[in-house]
C-alpha positions as CSV (number, residue, x, y, z in Angstrom):
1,X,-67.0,27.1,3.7
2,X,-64.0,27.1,1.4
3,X,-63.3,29.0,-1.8
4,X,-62.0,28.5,-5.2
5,X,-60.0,31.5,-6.5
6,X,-59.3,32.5,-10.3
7,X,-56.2,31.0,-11.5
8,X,-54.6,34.4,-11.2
9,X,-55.8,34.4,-7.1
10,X,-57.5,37.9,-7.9
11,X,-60.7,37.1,-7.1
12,X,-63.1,34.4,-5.9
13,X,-65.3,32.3,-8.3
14,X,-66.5,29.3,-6.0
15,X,-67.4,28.8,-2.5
16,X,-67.9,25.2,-0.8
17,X,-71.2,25.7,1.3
18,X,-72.0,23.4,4.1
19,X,-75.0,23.3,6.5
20,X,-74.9,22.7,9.9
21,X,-76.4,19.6,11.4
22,X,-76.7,21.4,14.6
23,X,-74.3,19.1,16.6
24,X,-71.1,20.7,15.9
25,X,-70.8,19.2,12.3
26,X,-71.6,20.1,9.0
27,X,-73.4,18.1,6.7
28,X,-71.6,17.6,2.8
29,X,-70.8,20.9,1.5
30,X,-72.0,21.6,-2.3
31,X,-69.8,24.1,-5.0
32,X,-71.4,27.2,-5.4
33,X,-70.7,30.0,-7.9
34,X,-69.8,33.5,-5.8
35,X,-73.1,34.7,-8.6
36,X,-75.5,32.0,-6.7
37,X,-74.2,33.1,-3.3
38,X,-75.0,36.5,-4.3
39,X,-78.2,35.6,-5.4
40,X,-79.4,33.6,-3.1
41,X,-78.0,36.3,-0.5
42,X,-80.6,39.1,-1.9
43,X,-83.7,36.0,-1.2
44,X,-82.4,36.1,2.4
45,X,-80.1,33.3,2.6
46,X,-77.6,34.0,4.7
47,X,-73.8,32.1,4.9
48,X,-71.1,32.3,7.2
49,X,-67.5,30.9,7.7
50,X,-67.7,27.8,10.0
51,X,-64.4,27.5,12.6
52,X,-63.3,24.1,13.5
53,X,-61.9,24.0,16.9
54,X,-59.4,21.5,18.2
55,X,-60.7,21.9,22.0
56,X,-64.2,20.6,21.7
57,X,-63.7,18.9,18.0
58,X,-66.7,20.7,16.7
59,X,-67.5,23.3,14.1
60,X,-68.8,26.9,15.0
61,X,-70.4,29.7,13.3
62,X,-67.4,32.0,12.0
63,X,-67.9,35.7,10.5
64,X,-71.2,36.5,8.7
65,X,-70.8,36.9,4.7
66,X,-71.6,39.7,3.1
67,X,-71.3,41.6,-0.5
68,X,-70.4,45.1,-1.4
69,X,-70.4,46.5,-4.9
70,X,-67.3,48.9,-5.7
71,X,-67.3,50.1,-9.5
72,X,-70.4,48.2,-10.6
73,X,-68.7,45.0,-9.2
74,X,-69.6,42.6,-6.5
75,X,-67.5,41.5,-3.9
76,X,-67.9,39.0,-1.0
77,X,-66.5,40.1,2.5
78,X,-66.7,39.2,6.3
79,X,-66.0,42.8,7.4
80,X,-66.9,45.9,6.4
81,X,-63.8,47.1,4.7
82,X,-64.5,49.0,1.2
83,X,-61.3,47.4,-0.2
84,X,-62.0,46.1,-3.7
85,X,-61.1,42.4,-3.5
86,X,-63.3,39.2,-1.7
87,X,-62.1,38.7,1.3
88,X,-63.5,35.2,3.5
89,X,-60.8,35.8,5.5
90,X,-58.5,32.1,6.0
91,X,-60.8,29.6,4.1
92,X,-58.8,26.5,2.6
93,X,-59.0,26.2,-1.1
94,X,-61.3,23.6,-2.5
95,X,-58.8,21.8,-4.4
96,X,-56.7,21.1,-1.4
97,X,-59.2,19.2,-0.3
98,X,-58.2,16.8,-3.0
């Protein structure tokens, strides 16, 4: 997954979602909105950061995504901190992917 951050770098407003193809790649990631992550998070889906490791050349299952809500507004997080900022934790921006 990678983000895209308001052009202040307050807050996220994009993520790039990938699935896995179950033999340590990902398949072509799509843009998402944080909104439809959100969304599709209270139907059940569920996202997580994906680690690439050097060793075996393969991606892994990172931290599992979640959201909290501090003052009315939503925030995604891969820990349990009540700080009120998204956090993904290291994710490369989707522009530098350009």
């Amino acid at each position: 997954m990678y983000k895209r951050q308001a052009t202040n770098g307050s807050h996220i407003t994009h993520v790039l979602a990938h699935l896995p193809n179950g033999s340590g790649r990902l398949y072509r990631g799509h843009i998402l909105s944080k909104d439809d992550v959100i969304s599709n998070m209270a139907k059940g889906h569920v996202y997580q950061t994906a680690v690439y490791r050097y060793t075996d050349g393969n991606w892994h299952n990172g931290a599992e995504i979640g959201k909290i809500v501090i003052n009315h507004v939503n925030y995604l997080r891969t820990d349990a901190d009540k700080t009120a900022s998204d956090n993904l934790g290291h994710l490369l921006l989707i522009d530098e992917l350009r």
